[in-house]
N, C-alpha and C positions, 0 to 999 in steps of 0.2 A: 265224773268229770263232765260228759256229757249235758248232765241236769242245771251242773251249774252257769254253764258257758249256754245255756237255752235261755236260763233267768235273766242272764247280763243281757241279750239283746231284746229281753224284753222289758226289760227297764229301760233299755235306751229307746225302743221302738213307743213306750207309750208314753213318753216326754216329747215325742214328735208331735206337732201340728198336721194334721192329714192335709187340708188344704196347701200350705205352704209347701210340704212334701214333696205334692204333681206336680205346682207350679214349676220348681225348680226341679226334680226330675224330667219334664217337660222340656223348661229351657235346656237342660244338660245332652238331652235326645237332640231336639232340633239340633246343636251345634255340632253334633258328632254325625246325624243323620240327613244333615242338608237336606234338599228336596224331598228325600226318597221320604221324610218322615211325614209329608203330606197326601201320600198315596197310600190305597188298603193294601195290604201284603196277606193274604192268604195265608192261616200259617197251620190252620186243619187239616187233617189229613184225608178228608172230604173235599175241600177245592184242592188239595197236591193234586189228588188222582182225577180231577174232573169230575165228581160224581154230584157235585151240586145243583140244585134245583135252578132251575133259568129262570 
């Protein structure tokens, strides 16, 4: 069951347009993520603990 529900999203995934895609995953960010989506958010586990290079 597995195998076959892997197929079906990859039938749907390469009938996407990748560009189109970000575009509107993008827009769909921005509106859920206000401001914060124009700031870097650290999400490494190298800047969590502060161990990153200055």
């Amino acid at each position: 069951m597995e195998f076959r529900a892997m197929t079906h999203f990859a039938l749907v995934f390469e009938k996407l347009d990748p560009k189109i895609l970000e575009e509107k995953l993008s827009q769909w960010l921005q509106k859920i993520m206000g401001s914060v989506s124009s700031e870097i958010i650290p999400i490494d586990g190298k800047s969590l603990r502060g161990s990153y290079d200055a």
